[in-house]
N, C-alpha and C positions, 0 to 999 in steps of 0.2 A: 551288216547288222541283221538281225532277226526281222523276219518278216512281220510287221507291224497288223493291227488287225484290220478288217476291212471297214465296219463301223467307226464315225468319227466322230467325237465325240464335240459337245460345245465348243469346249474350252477349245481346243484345237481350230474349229470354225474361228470361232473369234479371235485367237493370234496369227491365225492363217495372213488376216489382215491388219499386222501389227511387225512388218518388214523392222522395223527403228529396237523391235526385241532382239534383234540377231547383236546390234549394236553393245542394249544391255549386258547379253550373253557373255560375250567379249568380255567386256571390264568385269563381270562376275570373276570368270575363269581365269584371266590374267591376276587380279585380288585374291584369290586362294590358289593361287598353282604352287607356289613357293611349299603352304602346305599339303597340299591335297594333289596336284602337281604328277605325272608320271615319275616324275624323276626324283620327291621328295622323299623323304624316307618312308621305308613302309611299317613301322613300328604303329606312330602316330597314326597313321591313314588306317590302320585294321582295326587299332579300338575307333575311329571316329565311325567304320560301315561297321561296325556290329562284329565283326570276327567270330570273338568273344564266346559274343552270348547267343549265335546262331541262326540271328537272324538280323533284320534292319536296326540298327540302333537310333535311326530318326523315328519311328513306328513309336517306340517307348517315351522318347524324351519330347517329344511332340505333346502329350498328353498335360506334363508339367505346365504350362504357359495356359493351355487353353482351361484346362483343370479351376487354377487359379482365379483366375480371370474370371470365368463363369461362375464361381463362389461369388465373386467381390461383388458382382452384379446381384448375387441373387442377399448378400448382408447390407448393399448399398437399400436396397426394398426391407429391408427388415428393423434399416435403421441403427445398425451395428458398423458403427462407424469405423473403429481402431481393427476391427479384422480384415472390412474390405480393405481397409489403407494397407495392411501388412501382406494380404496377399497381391493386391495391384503392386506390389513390388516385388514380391515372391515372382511372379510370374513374370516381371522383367529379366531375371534372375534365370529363369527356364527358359526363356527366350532365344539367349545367347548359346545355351547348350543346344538348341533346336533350330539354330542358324547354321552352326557349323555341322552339326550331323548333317542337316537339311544338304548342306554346299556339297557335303562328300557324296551323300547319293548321288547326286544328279550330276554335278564335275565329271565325271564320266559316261555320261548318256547325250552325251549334245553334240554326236556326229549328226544326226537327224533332228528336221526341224521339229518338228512336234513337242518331243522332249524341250527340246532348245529354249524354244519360247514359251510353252506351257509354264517349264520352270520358272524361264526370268520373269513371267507376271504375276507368278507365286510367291515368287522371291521378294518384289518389288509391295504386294498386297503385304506379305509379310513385315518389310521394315516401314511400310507407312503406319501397321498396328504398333511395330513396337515406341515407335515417336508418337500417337496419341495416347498410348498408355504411359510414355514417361511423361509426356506435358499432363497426365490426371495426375500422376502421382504429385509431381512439383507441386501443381495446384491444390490439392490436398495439405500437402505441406505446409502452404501458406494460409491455409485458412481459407481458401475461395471454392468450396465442397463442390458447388451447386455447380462450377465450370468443370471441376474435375470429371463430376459424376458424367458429366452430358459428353467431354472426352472418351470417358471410360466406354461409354455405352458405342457411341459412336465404332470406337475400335471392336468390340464384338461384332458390330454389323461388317463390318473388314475381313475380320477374323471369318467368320462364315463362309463369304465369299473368296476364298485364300485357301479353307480346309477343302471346299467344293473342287477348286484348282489342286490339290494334294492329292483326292481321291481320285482326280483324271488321271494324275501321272504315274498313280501305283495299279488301280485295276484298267484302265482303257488304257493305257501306254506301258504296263508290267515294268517300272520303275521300282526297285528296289521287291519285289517279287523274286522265289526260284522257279527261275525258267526251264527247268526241267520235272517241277511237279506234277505233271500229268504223262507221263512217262511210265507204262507201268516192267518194270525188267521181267524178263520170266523168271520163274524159278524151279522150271525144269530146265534138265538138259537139252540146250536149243544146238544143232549144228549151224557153225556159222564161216567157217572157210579152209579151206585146203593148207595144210603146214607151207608148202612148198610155196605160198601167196606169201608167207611173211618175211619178208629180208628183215635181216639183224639192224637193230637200232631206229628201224624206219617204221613211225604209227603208220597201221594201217584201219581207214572207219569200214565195221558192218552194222547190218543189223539183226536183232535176234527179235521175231516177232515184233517188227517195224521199232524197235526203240534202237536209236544209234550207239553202237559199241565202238570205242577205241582199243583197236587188241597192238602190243606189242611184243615184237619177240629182243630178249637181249640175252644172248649167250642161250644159256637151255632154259631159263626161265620169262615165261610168255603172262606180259601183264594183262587186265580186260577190267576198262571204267569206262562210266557214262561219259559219250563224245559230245554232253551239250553244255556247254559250260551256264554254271546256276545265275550267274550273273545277267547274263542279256542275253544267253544262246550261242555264243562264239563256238566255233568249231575245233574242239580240243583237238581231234588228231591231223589240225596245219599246224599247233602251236609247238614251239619249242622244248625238245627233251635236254633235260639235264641232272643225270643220275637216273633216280627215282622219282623226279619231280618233269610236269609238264605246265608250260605256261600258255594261256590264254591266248591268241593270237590277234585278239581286238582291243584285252584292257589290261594286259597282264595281271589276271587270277591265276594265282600259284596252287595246282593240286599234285597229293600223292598218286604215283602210276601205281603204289601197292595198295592200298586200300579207301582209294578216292577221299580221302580225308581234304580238308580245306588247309591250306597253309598261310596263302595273301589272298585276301580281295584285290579289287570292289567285291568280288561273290560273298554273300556270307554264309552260305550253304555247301556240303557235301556233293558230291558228283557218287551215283551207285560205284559199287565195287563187286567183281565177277569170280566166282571159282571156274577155273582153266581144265580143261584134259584134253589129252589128246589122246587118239587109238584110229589105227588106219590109215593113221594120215589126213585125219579129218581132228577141226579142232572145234570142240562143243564149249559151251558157258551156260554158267546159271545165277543168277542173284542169289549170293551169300557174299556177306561181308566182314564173317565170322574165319573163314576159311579162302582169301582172296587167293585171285592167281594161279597158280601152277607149275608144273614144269615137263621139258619131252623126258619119256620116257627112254631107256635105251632103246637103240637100234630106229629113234626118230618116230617110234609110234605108228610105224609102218607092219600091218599083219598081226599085231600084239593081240587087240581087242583092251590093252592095258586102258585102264585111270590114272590120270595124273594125278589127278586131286579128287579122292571119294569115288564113294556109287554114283 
């Protein structure tokens, strides 16, 4: 895994001493594997991380439930009865969408404890909000407001301390974050290794102005994408090639070797994409994703001075 940061954050202190969360864990993971699962389909699984839309899909659907909910509170004070009642259900409603998005994020971040447990007491704050907002709504229903209301409220005080635990796991623990956004590619022509360093078919990682490249060579055309996979940091070129595609080798995120495009998560971000040349026998790259890749020149780009790809 990705070297974790050195700051530790509460939430962490406090599951630090919550060994019975590993247990949680557990029955989370086993409860959604079937879905979410290495082995389940990956169709399901890419719209649940976001694929799609580029980025977290919990990030988005997260906002529904709490949205809601903080209306209901603020028309339960205003004495608008029929609207908080329609949103305190609304928001049960976005709940469910912000469970299972929630599960897919983190379903694959619980090799390490921190994630582990952080999550399962997010997870756990999370469904004890959504059972006192269903018992406000019930009680709503029946006429008994005054218990509703003091439910409802109760669960925002939940809810807070739940979103506190969400903002641990996305900025102190880069959960559902791309791990390679501070990465800057160059975008001149960087030299970065000798032709003769690359065997057919085998990635090999450099770096171009410290940010890790994956270059491969297959046949006469030599690929070059970001080696840090967006998902948690996995080291793309141990992961397995197949064709044009290369997979992940800690959570299987599927990307293009031609133009780092995203194929499967968990990742739901792009990996850069490099234009290729070689001349002398030396092989240069630059950030373009307009113009990816390359290919050897004749005669192997030995003595040329040729471009494979541009000026």
């Amino acid at each position: 895994m990705a070297k974790r940061p050195t700051t530790v954050g509460i939430g962490q202190k406090i599951t630090t001493e919550m060994p019975w969360l590993d247990g949680v864990a557990k029955v989370m993971e086993e409860a959604f594997a079937p879905l979410l699962g290495q082995d389940a389909p990956r169709e399901p699984r890419d719209f649940l991380y976001g694929v799609w839309l580029g980025h977290s899909l919990h990030a988005a659907v997260v906002t529904a439930p709490i949205g809601a909910w903080s209306a209901a509170a603020l028309f339960d004070l205003l004495g608008e009865e029929d609207a908080a009642d329609l949103l305190v259900g609304a928001g049960l409603l976005g709940a469910a969408g912000a469970t299972i998005t929630g599960a897919a994020q983190w379903q694959d971040a619980t090799n390490d404890d921190a994630p582990r447990r952080v999550g399962a007491l997010h997870a756990l704050l999370n469904y004890s909000v959504t059972g006192l907002m269903a018992g406000s709504w019930l009680m709503r229903r029946q006429g008994r407001r005054q218990a509703g209301i003091a439910l409802s409220a109760l669960g925002m005080g939940v809810t807070l301390a739940s979103a506190w635990l969400g903002g641990e796991l996305a900025y102190g623990l880069g959960i559902g974050v791309d791990h390679a956004a501070f990465e800057t590619p160059p975008t001149k022509w960087t030299d970065v290794a000798a032709l003769d360093e690359l065997a057919d078919g085998k990635p090999k990682r450099v770096e171009a102005d410290g940010v890790p490249v994956l270059l491969l060579r297959q046949g006469d055309a030599i690929r070059a994408i970001g080696a840090t996979c967006t998902h948690l940091g996995g080291p793309l070129d141990e992961g397995k090639i197949a064709g044009e595609a290369v997979t992940c080798p800690w959570h299987g995120s599927v990307f293009c070797l031609t133009n780092g495009a995203l194929i499967h998560g968990p990742a739901t971000a792009p990996v850069a994409a490099y234009q290729v040349r070689v001349a002398d026998g030396r092989v240069a790259i630059r950030a373009n994703a307009e113009e990816p890749g390359g290919t050897i020149p004749v005669g192997g780009g030995q003595g040329t001075g040729a471009s494979a790809s541009g000026s």
